[in-house]
RODO-2510 file (C-alpha; in nm, 4 decimals, decimal comma):
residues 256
     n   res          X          Y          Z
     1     x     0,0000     0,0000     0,0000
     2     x     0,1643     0,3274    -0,0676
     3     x     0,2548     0,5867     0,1702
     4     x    -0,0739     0,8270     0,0084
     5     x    -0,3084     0,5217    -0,0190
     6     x    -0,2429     0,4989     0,3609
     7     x    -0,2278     0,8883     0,3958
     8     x    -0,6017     0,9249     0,2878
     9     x    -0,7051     0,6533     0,4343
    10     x    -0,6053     0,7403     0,7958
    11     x    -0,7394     1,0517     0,7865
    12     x    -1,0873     0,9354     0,6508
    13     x    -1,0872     0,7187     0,9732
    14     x    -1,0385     1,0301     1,1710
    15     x    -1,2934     1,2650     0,9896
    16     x    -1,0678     1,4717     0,8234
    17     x    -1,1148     1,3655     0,5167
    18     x    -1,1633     1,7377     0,3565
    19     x    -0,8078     1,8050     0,4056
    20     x    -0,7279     1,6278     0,0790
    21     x    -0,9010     1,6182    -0,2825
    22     x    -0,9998     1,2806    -0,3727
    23     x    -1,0314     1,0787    -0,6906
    24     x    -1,2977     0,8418    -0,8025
    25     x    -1,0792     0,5841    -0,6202
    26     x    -1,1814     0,5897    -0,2387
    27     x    -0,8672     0,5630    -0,1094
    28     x    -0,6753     0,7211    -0,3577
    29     x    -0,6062     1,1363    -0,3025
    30     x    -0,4202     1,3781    -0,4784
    31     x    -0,3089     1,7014    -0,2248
    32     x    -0,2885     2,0471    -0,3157
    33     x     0,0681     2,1361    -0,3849
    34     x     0,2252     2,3492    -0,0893
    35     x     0,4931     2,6688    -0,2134
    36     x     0,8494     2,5455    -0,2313
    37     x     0,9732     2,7199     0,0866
    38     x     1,2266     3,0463     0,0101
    39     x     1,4967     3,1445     0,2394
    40     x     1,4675     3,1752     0,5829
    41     x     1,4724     3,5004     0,6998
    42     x     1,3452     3,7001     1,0147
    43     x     1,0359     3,8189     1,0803
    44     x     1,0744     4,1616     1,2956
    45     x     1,1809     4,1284     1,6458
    46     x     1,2884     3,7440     1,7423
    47     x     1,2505     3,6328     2,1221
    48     x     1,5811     3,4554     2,1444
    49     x     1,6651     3,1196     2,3099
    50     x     1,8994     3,0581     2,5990
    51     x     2,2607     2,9674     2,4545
    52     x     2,3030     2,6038     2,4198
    53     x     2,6218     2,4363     2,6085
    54     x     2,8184     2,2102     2,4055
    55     x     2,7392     1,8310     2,4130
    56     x     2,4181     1,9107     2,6767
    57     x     2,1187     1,7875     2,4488
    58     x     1,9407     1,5319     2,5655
    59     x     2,1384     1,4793     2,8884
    60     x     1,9024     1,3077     3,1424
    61     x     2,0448     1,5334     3,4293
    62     x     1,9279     1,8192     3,2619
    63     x     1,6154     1,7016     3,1302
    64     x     1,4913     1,6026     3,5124
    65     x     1,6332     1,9062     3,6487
    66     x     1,4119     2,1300     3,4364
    67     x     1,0972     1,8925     3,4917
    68     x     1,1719     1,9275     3,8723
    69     x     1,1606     2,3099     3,8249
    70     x     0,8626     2,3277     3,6093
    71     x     0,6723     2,0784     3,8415
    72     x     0,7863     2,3260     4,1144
    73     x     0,7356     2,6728     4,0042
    74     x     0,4876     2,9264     4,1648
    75     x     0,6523     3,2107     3,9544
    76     x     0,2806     3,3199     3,8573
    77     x    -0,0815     3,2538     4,0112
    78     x    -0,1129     2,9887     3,7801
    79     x     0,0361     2,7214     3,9681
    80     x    -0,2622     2,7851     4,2739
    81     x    -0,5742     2,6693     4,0158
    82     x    -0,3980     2,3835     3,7788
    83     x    -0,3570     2,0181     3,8684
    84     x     0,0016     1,9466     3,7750
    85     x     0,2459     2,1208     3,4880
    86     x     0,2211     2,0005     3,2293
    87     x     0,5901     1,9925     3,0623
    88     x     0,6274     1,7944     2,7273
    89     x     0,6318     1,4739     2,5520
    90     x     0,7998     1,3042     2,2640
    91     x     1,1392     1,2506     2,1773
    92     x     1,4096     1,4378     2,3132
    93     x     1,6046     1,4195     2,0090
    94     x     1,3550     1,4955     1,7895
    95     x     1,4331     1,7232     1,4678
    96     x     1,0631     1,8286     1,4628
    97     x     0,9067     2,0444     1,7950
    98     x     0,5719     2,1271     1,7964
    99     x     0,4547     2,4324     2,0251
   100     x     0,1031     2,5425     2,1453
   101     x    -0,0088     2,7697     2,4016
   102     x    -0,1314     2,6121     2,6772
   103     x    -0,2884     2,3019     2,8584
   104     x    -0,6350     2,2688     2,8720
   105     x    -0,8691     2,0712     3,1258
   106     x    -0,7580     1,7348     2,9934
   107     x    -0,4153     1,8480     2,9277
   108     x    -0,3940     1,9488     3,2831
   109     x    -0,5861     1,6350     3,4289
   110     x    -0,3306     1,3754     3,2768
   111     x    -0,0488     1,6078     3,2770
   112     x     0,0235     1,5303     2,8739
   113     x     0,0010     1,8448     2,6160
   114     x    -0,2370     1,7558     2,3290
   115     x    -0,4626     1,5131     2,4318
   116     x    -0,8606     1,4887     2,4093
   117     x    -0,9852     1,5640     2,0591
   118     x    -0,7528     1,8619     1,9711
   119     x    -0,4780     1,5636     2,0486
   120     x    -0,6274     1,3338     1,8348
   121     x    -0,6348     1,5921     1,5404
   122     x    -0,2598     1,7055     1,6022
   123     x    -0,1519     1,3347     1,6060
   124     x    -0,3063     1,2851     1,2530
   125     x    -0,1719     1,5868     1,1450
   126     x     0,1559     1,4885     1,2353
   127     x     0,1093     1,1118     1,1166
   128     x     0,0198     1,2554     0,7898
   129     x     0,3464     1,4088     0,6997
   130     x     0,5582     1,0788     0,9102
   131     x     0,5467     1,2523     1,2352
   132     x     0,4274     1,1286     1,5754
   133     x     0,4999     1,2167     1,9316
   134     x     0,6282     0,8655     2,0396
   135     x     0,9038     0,8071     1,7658
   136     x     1,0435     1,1409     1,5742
   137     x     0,8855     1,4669     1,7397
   138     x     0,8921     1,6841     2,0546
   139     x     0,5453     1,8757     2,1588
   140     x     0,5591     2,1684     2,4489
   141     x     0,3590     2,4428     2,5155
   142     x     0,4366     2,7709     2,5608
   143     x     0,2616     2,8056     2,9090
   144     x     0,2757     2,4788     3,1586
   145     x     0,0024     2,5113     3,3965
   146     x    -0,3744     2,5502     3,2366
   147     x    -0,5068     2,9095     3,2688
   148     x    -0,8617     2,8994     3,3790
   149     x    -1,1292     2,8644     3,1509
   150     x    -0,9129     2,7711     2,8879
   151     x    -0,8711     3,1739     2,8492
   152     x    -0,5812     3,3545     2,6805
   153     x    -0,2807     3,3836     2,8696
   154     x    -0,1670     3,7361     3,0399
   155     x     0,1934     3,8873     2,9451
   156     x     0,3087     3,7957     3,3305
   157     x     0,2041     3,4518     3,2731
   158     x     0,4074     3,3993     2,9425
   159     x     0,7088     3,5946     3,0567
   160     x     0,7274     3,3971     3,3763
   161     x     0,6632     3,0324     3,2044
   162     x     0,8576     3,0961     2,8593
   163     x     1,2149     3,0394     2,9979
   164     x     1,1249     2,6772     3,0628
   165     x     1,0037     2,6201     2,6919
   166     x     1,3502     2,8252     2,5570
   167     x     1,5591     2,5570     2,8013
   168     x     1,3543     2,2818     2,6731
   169     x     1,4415     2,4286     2,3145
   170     x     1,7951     2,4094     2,3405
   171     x     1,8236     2,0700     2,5281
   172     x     1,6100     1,9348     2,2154
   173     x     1,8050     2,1215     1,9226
   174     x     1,5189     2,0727     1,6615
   175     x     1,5947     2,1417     1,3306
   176     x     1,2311     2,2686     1,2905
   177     x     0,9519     2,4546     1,5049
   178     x     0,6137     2,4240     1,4254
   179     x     0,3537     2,6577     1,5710
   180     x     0,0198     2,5837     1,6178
   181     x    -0,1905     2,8897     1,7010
   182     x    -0,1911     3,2174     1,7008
   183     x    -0,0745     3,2877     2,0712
   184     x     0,2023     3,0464     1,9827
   185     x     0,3241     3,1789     1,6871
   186     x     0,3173     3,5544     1,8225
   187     x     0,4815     3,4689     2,1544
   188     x     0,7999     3,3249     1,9690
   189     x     0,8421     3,5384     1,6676
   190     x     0,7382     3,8886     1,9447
   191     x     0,4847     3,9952     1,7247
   192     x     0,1400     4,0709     1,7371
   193     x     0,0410     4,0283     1,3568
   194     x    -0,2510     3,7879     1,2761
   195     x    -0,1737     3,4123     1,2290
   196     x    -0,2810     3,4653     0,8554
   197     x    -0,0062     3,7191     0,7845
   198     x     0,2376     3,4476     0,9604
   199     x     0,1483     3,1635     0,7604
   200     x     0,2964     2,9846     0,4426
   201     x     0,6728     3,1498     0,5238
   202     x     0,9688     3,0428     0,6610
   203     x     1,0086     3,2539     0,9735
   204     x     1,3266     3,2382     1,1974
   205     x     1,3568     3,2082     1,5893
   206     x     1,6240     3,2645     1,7806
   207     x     1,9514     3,3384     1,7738
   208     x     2,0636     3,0235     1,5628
   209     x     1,7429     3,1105     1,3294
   210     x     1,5918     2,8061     1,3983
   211     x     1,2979     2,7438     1,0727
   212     x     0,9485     2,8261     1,2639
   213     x     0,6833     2,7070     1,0239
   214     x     0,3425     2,8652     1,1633
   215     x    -0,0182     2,6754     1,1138
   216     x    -0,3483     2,6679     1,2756
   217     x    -0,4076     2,5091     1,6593
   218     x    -0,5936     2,1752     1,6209
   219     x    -0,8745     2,3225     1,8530
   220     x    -0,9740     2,5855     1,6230
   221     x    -0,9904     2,3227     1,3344
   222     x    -1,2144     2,1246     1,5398
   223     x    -1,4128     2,4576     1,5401
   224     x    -1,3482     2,5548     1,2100
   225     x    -1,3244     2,2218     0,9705
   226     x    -1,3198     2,4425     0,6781
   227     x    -0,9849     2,5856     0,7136
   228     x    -0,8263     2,1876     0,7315
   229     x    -0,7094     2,2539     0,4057
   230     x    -0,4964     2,5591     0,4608
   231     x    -0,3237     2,3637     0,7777
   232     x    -0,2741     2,0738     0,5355
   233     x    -0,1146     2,3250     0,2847
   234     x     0,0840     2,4411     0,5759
   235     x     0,2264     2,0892     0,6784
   236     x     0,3133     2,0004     0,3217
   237     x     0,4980     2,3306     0,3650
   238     x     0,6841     2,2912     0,6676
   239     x     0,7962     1,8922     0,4874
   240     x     0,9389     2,0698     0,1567
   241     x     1,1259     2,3121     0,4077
   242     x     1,2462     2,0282     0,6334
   243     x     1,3656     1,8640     0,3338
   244     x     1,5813     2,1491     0,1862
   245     x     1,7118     2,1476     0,5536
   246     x     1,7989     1,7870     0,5804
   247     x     1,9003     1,8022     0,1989
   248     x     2,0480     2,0819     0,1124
   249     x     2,1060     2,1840    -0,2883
   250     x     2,4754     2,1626    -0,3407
   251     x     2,6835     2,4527    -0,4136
   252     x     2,8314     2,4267    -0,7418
   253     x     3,0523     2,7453    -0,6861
   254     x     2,8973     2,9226    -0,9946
   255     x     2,7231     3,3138    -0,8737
   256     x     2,4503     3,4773    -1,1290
***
């Protein structure tokens, strides 16, 4: 079976069929073709990640220091209404890191980001470009306690809680961010422009300009299932820029 055949098929089985334009066969699908990705560039002011010490990534010392400090922190009110922090999962090596805003109730009942139906959709957006949380990617939030009500977070609440998810960025070293969301996606490229302005371009964070890709949060797709097919144009995106990053075009010396 071929890697579209399954493709189409697993998102059928999760309702999302509309992300992808389908032929007469009923498993077969042909996708809308995403923009090759250009350069990288900046995007206006950058918030920049912590310096990364040589050789740290994915030290276990390191890792369970910063979960001990997350699980700890009252640095905002935040940590007197949630359940538990809620810190990250996935592979600690992963090239790919996902980031969202915050937990919700679920998130901050099982202490896992992305779970609950907005988990489910992230996972088959991710398993639809190779990606999944157990094997090849890393998913954090930007805040790690769940503001109540599910309701935006407030400046003191992202400034206190955003020095964990830098650390967390430079023990993991991804080669790619993807943001999901518009408070996401402003937080780390310290903007306020609207998520449509940020999408299909290769935005840089950080002081190693680190590719952000920016797309839509799961939960509004569950809201919104007729903007599926933009997020699945952004994913095919963020693979064709991964790609040129893993695979770079040699230099053949000759300048226009």
């Amino acid at each position: 079976m071929s890697e579209a055949v399954r493709r189409a098929e697993y998102l059928e089985a999760l309702g999302i069929d509309d992300w992808v334009l389908r032929s007469a066969h009923p498993c077969a699908a042909t996708v809308p073709v995403a923009p090759e990705p250009g350069p990288v560039e900046p995007t206006g002011p950058v918030v920049s990640a912590p310096p990364q010490p040589a050789g740290e990534a994915g030290v276990p010392e390191a890792w369970e220091q910063l979960r001990a400090q997350v699980r700890a922190c009252t640095a905002c009110a935040l940590h007197e209404t949630r359940t538990q922090a809620v810190f990250g999962v996935g592979n600690r090596r992963a090239e790919w890191m996902v980031i969202g805003e915050a937990p919700g109730a679920e998130e901050d009942r099982r202490g896992e980001p992305f779970v609950g139906h907005a988990g489910q959709l992230l996972d088959a957006m991710l398993r639809a470009i190779g990606l999944s949380r157990e094997t090849n990617v890393y998913i954090a939030n930007i805040l790690k306690s769940r503001p109540p009500g599910n309701r935006d977070p407030r400046p003191e609440e992202v400034a206190a809680c955003l020095p964990y998810l830098h650390r967390q960025i430079a023990l993991v070293r991804p080669k790619l961010l993807l943001a999901v969301g518009r408070i996401a996606a402003q937080t780390l490229l310290g903007t306020d422009a609207p998520l449509g302005r940020l999408r299909g371009r290769a935005h840089a964070f950080g002081e190693h300009n680190v590719p952000l890709v920016v797309t839509y949060h799961p939960a509004y797709l569950l809201r919104s299932p007729g903007e599926k097919r933009k997020a699945w144009e952004d994913l095919q995106f963020a693979r064709n820029l991964f790609a040129q990053i893993r695979n770079p075009e040699p230099n053949d010396g000759h300048r226009s």
